[in-house]
C-alpha positions as CSV (number, residue, x, y, z in Angstrom):
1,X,51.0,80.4,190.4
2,X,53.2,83.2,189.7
3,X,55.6,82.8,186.8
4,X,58.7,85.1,186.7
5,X,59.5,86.8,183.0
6,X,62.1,89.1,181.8
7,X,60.7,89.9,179.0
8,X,57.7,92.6,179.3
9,X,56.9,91.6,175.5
10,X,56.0,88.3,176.2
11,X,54.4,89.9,179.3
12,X,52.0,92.2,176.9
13,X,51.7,89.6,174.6
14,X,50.3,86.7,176.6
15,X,47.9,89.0,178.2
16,X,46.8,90.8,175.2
17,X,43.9,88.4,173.2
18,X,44.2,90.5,170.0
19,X,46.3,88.7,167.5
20,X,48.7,91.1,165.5
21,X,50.5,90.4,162.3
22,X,53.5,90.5,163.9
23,X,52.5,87.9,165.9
24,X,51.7,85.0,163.9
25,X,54.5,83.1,164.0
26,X,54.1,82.5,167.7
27,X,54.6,79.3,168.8
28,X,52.2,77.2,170.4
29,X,54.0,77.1,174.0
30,X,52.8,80.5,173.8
31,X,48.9,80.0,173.1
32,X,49.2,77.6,175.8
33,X,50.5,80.4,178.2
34,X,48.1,82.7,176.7
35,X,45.2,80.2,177.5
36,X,46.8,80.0,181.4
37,X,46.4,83.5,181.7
38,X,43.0,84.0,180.0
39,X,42.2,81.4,182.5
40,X,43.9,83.0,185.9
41,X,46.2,79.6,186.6
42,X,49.2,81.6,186.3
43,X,50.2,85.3,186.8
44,X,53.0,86.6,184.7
45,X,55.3,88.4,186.9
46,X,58.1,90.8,185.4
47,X,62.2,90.2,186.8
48,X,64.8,92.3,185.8
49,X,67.5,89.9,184.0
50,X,69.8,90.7,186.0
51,X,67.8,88.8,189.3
52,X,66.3,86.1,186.9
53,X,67.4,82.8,188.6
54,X,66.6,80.7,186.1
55,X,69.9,82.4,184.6
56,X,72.1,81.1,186.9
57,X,71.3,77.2,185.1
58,X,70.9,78.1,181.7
59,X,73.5,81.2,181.0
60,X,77.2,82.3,181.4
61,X,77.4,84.8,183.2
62,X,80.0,86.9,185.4
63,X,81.4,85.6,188.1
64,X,79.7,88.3,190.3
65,X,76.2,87.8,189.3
66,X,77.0,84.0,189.3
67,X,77.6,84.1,192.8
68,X,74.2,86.4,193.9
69,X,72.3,84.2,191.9
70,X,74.2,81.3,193.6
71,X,73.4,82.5,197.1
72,X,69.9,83.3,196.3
73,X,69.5,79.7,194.6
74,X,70.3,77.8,197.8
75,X,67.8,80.2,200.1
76,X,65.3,79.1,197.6
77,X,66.0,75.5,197.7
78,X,66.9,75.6,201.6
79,X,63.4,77.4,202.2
80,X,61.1,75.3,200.1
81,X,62.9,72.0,201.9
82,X,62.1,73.4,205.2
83,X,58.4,73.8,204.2
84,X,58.3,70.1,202.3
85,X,59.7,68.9,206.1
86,X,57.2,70.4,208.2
87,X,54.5,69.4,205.7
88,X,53.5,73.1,204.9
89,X,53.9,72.3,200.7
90,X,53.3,68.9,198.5
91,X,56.7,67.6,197.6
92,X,56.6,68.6,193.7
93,X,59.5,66.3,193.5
94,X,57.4,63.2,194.2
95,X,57.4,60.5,192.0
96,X,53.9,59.3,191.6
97,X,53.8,55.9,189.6
């Protein structure tokens, strides 16, 4: 699974094993992605900020980069409902209990 970052510290840092003193206080959410990595269940990705769509739910941001964001938001969601209909992908939205 590729996870998007804009952050290419957090990049170097999850891939890097060797603890630094500047790095102590890292939280454990970190460790864990660490241990993702180490383990090849997810590949960190860099995303410039300005095309992170995550943004686009948890920032203010101009009204112009709003709007991409928008637009690419709803190819996203249109695409991956195409591919739940025809059965391609596993509905992550599921409930299972």
């Amino acid at each position: 699974m590729v996870v998007n970052v804009d952050s290419q510290g957090n990049i170097a840092l999850a891939k890097n094993l060797v603890f630094y003193d500047r790095s102590k206080h890292v939280d454990i959410q970190y460790h864990f992605t660490r241990d993702l990595v180490k383990k090849q269940r997810i590949y960190l990705e860099y995303i410039p900020t300005k095309d992170m769509l995550a943004d686009l739910l948890t920032k203010t941001l101009p009204h112009v980069q709003h709007e991409q964001l928008w637009h690419r938001f709803i190819l996203v969601v249109s695409t991956y409902t195409r591919l739940v209909a025809r059965g391609c992908v596993g509905n992550m939205f599921r409930r299972t209990d």
